[in-house]
C-alpha positions, -999 to +999 in steps of 0.1 A: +228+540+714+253+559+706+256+579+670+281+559+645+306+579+628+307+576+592+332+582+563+320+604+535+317+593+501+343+614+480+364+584+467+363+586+428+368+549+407+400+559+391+413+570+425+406+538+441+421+518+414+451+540+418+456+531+456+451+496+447+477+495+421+502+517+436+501+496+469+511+466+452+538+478+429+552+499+462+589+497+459+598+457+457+594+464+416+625+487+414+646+472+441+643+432+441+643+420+407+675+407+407+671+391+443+639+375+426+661+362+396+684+349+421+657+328+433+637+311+395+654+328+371+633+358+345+610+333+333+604+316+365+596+350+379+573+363+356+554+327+353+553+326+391+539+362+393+516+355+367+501+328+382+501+346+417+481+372+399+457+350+385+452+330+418+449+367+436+421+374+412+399+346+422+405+360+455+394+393+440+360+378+431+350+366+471+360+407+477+336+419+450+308+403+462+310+411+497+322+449+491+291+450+470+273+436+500+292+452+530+302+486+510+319+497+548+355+505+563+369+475+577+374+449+548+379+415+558+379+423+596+340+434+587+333+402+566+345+379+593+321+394+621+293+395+589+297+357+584+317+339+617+314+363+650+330+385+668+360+365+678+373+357+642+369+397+634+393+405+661+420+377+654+415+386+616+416+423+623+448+420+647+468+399+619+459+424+592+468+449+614+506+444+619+503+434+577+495+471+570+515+485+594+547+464+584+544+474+548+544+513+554+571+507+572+592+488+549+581+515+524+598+538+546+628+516+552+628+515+511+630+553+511+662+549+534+675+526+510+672+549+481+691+578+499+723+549+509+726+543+472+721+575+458+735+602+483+757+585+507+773+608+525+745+622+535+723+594+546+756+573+559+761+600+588+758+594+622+765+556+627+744+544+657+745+510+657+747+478+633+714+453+642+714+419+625+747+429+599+728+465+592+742+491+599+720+517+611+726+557+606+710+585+617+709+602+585+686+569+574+664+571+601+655+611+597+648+605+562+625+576+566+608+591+597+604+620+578+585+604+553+563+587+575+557+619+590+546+636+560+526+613+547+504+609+578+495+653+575+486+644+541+464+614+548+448+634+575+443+664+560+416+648+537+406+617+515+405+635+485+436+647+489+448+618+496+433+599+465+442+627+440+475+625+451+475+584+446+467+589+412+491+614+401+523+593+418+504+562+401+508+580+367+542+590+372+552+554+382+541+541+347+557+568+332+589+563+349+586+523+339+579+527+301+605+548+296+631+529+317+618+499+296+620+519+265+655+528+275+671+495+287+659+476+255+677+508+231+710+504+249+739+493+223+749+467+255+711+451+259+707+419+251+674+392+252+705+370+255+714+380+290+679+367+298+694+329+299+690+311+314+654+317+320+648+292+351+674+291+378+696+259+371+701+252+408+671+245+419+639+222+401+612+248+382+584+240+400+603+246+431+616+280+412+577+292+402+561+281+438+590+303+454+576+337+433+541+321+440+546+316+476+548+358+480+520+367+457+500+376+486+527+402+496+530+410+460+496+420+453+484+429+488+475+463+478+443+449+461+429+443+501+432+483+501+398+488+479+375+469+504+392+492+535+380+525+514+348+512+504+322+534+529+341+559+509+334+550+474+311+580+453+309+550+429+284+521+433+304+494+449+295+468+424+324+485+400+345+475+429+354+439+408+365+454+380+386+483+401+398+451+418+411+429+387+422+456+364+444+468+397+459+432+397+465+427+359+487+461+360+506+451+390+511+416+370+524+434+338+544+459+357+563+429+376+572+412+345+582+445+325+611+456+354+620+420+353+633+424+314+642+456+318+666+449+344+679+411+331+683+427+295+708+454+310+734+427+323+738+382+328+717+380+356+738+353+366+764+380+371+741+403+388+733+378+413+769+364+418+777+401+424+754+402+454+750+438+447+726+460+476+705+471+445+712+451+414+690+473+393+708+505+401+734+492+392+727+475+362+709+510+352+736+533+363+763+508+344+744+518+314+731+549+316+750+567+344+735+594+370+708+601+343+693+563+340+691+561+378+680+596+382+650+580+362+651+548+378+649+565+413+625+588+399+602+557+394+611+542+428+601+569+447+565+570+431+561+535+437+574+544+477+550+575+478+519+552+468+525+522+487+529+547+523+499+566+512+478+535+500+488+515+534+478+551+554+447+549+540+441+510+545+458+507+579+435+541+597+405+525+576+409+490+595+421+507+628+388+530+629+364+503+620+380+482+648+373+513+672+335+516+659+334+481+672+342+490+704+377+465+698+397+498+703+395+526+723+367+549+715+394+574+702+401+555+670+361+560+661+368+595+660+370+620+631+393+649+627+366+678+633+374+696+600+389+671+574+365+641+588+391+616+584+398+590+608+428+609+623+438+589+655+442+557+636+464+577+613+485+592+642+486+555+658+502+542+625+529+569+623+536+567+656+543+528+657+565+529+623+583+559+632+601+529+657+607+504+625+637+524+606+657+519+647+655+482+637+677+481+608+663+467+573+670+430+581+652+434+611+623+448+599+626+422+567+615+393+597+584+410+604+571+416+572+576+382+562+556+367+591+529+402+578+523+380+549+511+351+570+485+377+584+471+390+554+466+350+539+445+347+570+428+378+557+422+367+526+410+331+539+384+346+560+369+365+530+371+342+504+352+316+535+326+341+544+316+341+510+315+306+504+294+304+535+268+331+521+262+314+486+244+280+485+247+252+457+210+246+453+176+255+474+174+235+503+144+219+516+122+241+534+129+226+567+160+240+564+163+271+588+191+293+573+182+321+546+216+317+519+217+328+484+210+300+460+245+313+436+260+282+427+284+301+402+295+322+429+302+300+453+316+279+432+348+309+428+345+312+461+356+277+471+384+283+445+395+319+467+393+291+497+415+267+481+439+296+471+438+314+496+448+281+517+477+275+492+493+304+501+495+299+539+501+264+537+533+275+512+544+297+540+537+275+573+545+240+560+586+233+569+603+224+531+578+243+510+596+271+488+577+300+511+585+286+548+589+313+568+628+318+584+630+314+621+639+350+627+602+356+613+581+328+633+597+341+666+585+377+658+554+358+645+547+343+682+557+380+697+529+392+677+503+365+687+514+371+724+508+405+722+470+403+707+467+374+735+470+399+760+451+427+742+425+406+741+423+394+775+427+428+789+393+438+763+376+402+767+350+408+791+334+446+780+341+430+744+321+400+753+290+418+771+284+443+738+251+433+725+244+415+692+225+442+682+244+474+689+280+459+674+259+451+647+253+486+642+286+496+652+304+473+624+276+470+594+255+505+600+228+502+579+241+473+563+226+450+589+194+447+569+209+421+553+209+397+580+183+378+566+207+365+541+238+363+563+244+328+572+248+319+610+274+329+631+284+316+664+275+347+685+240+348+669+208+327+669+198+310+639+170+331+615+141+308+600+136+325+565+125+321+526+150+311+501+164+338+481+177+333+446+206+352+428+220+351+397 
């Protein structure tokens, strides 16, 4: 067999947490919050992203007991082969996937953005074409291509590198927030009164909140970033749980801190009937001119620089351990010879987001939308694993599969299940406050065309792999825990002792 390629261990726990957090604050913090009050109103917001944050944490639990378990690249992709087969890790691993890659794109389309609004005439040069009622410039596209570009040599040139570097935009991104918070409440023009009405009057609450609920997952899908980086953890993955929920409280408060700060500026009823391109901007610059939003965009961009880095990391992670499994080429297995990263899934990510700022930021919009439905299926498949690998009570000894007797745990996991289903039935079910536009279901079907004939084309060599080698390309060393890994479809049933955990 083969030799298996393996990360090294040079991820430290406060690095981790920052790729975790920064990936879920990313940019949407800075530049939606009026868009978001357009759609429940301040209050509606932060109860709907408080609740999304809760719901995400008893997610968050399923993933701390299987990193602790399955401490290897991959994530849920790995945890789907662990507990269901083959087959589900390659439809979970091609969904998550286009999730990762969409949101460093978008990242990078954010960063385009941010030049149109501060330096126009320099980023508005070159019109080359208007896609979907956006207009598209070359000046745009060389800066977001750019970025992509950059941050893919930095990824590459090492994980610690790349970690350190998470941190320190992490640290400047709550820097940047307190003191635009600080700031926005001091202003002679703020008022709490400009927060009213808290709900949106238009529309029911409960419609309001399950609209912010609806794109929790998208919200807080930086948290999936921890299980993709745990092979390379100098930590002991059972910390992982707390990296995990701290990650997701911070994101939480962070949300509903640049929610006030922005509706205290201005009527946010005014702000949305203005149908500004960034309402905070301008509700910043209106009070504190080029000095405000040089803070503002100071914040943004370190909320840009950690969600590309934090989705580099995730997306070559996922791509690699979908090479060691023989699902990819042998290429993405690879390691760069002297920074030992996984630098051909790097290059493939640049390489197919260096396209997305040609499609115009509506465009691109579509995509990530239908993204979110992928990384729910994510989430559903590790939150069902788990469930599957915890048992109520001992069964009686006739019974031939080996589970953990944990009824606590799986207990919270059939809560992550029930969430986890929430949030796709929110986005696929026609009427619910999430259902996806039909721009986004036809580039939904694209995508599930696409994997169709990927996997047809990789079917048959896929198929003949033995059990026993892709379960030492996918789990390593971890496959010594098959004794406790409940039956899956490609795999004979094991007649064992009952194990019990606390």
């Amino acid at each position: 067999m083969e030799q298996r390629e393996q990360l090294a261990k040079s991820l430290k726990p406060h690095w981790v947490w920052a790729i975790a957090f920064g990936s879920a604050i990313g940019w949407g913090a800075f530049v939606l919050p009026v868009d978001w009050m357009g759609m429940a109103g301040p209050l509606g917001v932060i109860i709907g992203y408080s609740i999304g944050a809760l719901l995400m944490i008893l997610i968050g639990v399923c993933y701390g007991y299987l990193i602790e378990r399955l401490p290897v690249s991959g994530g849920e992709f790995v945890y789907s082969y662990y507990g269901l087969g083959r087959y589900h890790a390659f439809f979970c691993g091609w969904f998550l996937t286009l999730g990762y890659m969409s949101i460093v794109a978008l990242n990078a389309s954010a960063l385009a953005l941010l030049g149109k609004f501060i330096f126009p005439s320099i980023v508005e040069v070159g019109h080359l074409y208007t896609i979907a009622g956006w207009k598209v410039y070359a000046g745009e596209t060389i800066l977001a291509c750019s970025a992509l570009v950059i941050f893919a040599f930095l990824n590459i040139r090492g994980t610690s590198l790349s970690g350190f570097s998470q941190f320190i935009f992490c640290n400047g991104l709550v820097g940047g927030v307190i003191l635009l918070t600080i700031a926005m409440f001091m202003h002679p023009t703020s008022s709490p009164a400009h927060l009213q009405p808290l709900f949106n009057p238009d529309k029911p609450v409960i419609v309001s909140i399950l609209a912010i609920v609806a794109i929790a997952p998208w919200a807080y899908v930086g948290f999936g970033n921890i299980p993709q980086a745990a092979e390379e953890f100098d930590f002991h993955p059972r910390k992982s749980f707390s990296l995990i929920v701290t990650a997701l409280l911070c994101s939480g408060l962070t949300y509903s801190v640049m929610i006030i700060a922005t509706g205290v500026g201005m009527p946010w009823t005014s702000a949305v009937d203005a149908g500004y391109v960034w309402g905070t901007g301008v509700i910043v610059e209106n009070a504190y001119g080029k000095i405000g939003v040089s803070l503002l965009t100071f914040a943004l961009l370190m909320g840009i620089f950690t969600g590309l880095n934090g989705f580099y990391v995730s997306t070559s992670r996922l791509l690699f351990a979908m090479g060691r499994a023989k699902i990819l080429p042998i290429g993405f297995a690879k390691l760069h010879s002297k920074h030992k990263t996984p630098y051909m899934g790097i290059f493939f990510t640049m390489a197919v987001t260096l396209s997305a700022p040609f499609f115009g930021r509506e465009a691109l919009l579509w995509v990530v939308d239908m993204a979110s439905l992928g990384v729910t299926i994510a989430y559903f498949y590790a939150c069902f694993v788990a469930y599957r690998l915890f048992n109520w009570s001992e069964q009686p000894s006739s019974q031939k599969e080996q589970l953990i007797v944990a009824p606590w745990k799986k207990f919270f996991s059939l809560l992550g299940v029930i969430c986890s289903s929430s949030f796709f039935l929110l986005l696929v079910v026609p009427g619910s406050p999430g259902f996806l536009s039909k721009p986004s279901w036809i580039a939904l079907l694209v995508w599930i065309a696409l994997g169709a004939i990927f996997f047809l084309t990789r079917f048959k060599y896929y198929k003949e792999i033995p059990d026993e080698a892709l379960d030492q390309y996918i789990l390593g060393d971890h496959q010594k825990n098959d004794n406790e890994r409940p039956s899956a479809p490609h795999k004979p049933t094991a007649s064992a002792t009952k194990v019990t955990s606390s």
